[in-house]
N, C-alpha and C positions, 0 to 999 in steps of 0.2 A: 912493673911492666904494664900492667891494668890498668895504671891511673896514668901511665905517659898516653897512651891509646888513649883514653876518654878525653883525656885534656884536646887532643889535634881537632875536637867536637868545637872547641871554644873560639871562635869565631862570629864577626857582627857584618853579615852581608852589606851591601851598597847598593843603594837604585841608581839605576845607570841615567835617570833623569834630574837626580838633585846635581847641583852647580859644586863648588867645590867649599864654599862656604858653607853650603848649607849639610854638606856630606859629612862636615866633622860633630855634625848636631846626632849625626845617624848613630855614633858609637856613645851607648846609653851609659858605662860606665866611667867615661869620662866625662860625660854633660853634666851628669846629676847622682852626685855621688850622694849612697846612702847610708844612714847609718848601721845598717844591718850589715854592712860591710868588714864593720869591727869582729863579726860572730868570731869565735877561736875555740879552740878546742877544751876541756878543761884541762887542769892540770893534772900531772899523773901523782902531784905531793897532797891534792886536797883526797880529802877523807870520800869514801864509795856514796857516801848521802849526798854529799855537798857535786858529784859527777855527776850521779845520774839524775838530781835535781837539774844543774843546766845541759846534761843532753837532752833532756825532757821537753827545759825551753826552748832551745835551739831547736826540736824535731818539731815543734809544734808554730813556731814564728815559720818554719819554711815550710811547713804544709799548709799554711794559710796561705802563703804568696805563689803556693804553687796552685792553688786553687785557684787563684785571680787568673795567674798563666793562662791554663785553661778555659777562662770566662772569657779574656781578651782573645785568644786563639778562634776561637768557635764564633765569635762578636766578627773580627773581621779578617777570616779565611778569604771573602770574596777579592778582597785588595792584596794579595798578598803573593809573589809568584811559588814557583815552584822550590829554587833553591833555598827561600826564607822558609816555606814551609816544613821543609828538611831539618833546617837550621832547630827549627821551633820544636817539630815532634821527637827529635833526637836529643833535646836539652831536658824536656819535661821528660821523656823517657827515662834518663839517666840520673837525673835529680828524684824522680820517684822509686826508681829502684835502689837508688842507696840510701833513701827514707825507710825503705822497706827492711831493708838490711838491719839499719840501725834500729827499728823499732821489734825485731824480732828478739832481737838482744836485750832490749830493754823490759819488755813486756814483763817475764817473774820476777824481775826486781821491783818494780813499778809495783805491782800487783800485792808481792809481801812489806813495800815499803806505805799502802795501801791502808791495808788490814793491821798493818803494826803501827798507824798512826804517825809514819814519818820513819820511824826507827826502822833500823837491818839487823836482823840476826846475827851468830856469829860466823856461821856457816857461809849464808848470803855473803857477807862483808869476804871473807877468806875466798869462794870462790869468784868475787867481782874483784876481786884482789890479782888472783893469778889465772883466772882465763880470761872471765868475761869482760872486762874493765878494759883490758888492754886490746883486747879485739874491739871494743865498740868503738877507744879512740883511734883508731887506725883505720877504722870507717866510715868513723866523721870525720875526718882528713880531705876522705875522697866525698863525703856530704857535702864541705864546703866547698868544694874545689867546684861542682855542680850548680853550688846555689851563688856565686860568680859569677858563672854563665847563667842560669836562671835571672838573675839583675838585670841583666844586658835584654835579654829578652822580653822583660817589661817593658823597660824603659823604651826598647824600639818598636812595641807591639802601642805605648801609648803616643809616639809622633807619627806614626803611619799616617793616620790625619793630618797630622798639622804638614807633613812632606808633601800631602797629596792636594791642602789648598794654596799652598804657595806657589804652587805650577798651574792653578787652577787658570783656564781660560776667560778672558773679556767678551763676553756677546754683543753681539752689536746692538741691544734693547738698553744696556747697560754702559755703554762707550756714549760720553761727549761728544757733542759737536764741536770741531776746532775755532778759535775766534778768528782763523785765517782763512777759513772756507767762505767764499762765497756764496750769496746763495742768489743765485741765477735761474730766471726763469723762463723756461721757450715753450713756443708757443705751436701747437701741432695742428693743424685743420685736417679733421677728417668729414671724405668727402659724404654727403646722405646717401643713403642704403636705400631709400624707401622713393619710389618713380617720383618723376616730376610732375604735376596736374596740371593744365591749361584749359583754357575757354576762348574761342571767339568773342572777340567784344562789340565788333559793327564794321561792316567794312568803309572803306576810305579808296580816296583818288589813286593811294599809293597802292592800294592791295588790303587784302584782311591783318586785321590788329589783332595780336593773340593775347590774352594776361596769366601767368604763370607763376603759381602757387607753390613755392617750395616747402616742404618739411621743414624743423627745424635741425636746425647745423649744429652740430657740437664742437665744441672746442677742448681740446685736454689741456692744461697745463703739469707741462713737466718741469718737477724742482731737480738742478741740478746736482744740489745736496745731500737732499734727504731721499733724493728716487721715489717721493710722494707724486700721485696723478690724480688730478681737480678736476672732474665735467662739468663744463659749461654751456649752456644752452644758449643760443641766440632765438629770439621771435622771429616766425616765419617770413618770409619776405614776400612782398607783392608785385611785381613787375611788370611794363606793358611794352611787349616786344613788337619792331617794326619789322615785315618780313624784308628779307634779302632780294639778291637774286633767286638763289633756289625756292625762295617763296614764290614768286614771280611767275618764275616755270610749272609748278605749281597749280598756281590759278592758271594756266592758261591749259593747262592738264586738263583742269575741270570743267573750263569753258568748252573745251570740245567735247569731251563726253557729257554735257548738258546738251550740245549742240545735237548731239548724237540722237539722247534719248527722245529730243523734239521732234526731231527727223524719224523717228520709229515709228513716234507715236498719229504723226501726221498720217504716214500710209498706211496704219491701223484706220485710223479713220475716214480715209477712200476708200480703202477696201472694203468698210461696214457699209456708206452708203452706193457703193456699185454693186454689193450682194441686194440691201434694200429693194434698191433701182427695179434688180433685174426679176425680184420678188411679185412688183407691182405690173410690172408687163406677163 
């Protein structure tokens, strides 16, 4: 009843992002079947030396691989969700506790098999015979049944990786230009930011001549393509502008209020020589 329970553990979760192809890569004991696969119990016809010799090797090949377990768990817990991690500490759990099991059992035969240079007593042999023997293969039964699911666990803890760069994403530093793209390029005038400068240059029949200095212009070009933007300068330009009408108006603005100040300045200077005048009298 113990080992129907443990076994409902034996399950290989699924990432809901591999494709369906690549989801049958996910169950690790069908991918890449291993030899360790063969392990089997020993027989209850060989002799108590020749048992506890291969439960010996059998407990010690699957404490080695449960070690790795644990290296690759701890390596990449960060990629891993919640029901794998389930998956994972409940398999290592239950494959270490029936390591445990079986190694308690084994220890004073190990130990007089040890010190006696290989050989078992008669004692030893009699009771590996009718207690201990039969309890330990009956719980290397349930050892193996753990180090199964332990396989499974490898194998899926070492494509974690390779699952997670097959779905990895294309950057755009990294993507081609298509040979179907166009590459078109337009042309943006932005207007100057910085005043316009002018100067008088001499006046004329028609009105004053102004010449105007502009900053330099820039030009962007924008690539259709690539969304790259190119500044380009243009040299300043020099121009000699002819006034309008509104120039016109203008000068004739000026004309009168030149008129004006003439007219100010005229009876300033009556009234200096009538103050004079009346100085002298």
């Amino acid at each position: 009843m113990a080992l129907s329970l443990k076994r409902s553990r034996f399950f290989y979760p699924r990432r809901p992002s591999l494709s369906q192809s690549e989801s049958s890569i996910s169950q690790p004991a069908e991918a890449s079947p291993s030899p360790t696969l063969s392990l089997q119990a020993p027989k209850q016809s060989s002799s108590a030396t020749e048992q506890v010799a291969e439960l010996l090797k059998i407990t010690k090949h699957i404490r080695t691989q449960l070690q790795e377990a644990q290296r690759l768990r701890q390596l990449k817990a960060p990629l891993l969700d919640p029901a794998e991690e389930t998956w994972i500490n409940s398999t290592i759990s239950d494959i270490t506790e029936a390591a445990h099991d079986i190694a308690v059992l084994l220890e004073p035969t190990r130990i007089e098999q040890e010190i006696g240079n290989g050989r078992l007593g008669l004692r030893r042999q009699l009771r590996w015979k009718y207690r201990d023997g039969q309890r330990t293969i009956n719980k290397s039964q349930r050892l193996l049944a753990c180090h199964r699911s332990l396989i499974g666990v490898l194998s899926y803890l070492h494509q974690v990786d390779r699952s997670l760069s097959t779905s990895a994403r294309t950057y755009e530093l990294d993507a081609g230009i298509s040979s179907s793209v166009s590459l078109e390029v337009g042309e943006l005038e932005v207007p100057p930011t910085e005043p316009v400068q002018g100067k008088i240059i001499a006046p004329s029949a028609d009105g004053l001549k102004y010449r105007v200095e502009r900053p330099v212009e820039e030009m962007i070009m924008v690539s259709g393509a690539t969304k790259m933007e190119s500044v380009v300068g243009k040299p300043a330009e020099k121009s000699t502008l002819t006034p309008g009408p509104v120039d016109c108006e203008i000068d004739d603005l000026l004309a009168w209020r030149r008129s004006r100040v003439s007219l100010a300045e005229t009876k300033r200077s009556v009234a200096h020589i009538a103050r004079q005048f009346e100085a002298d009298v």
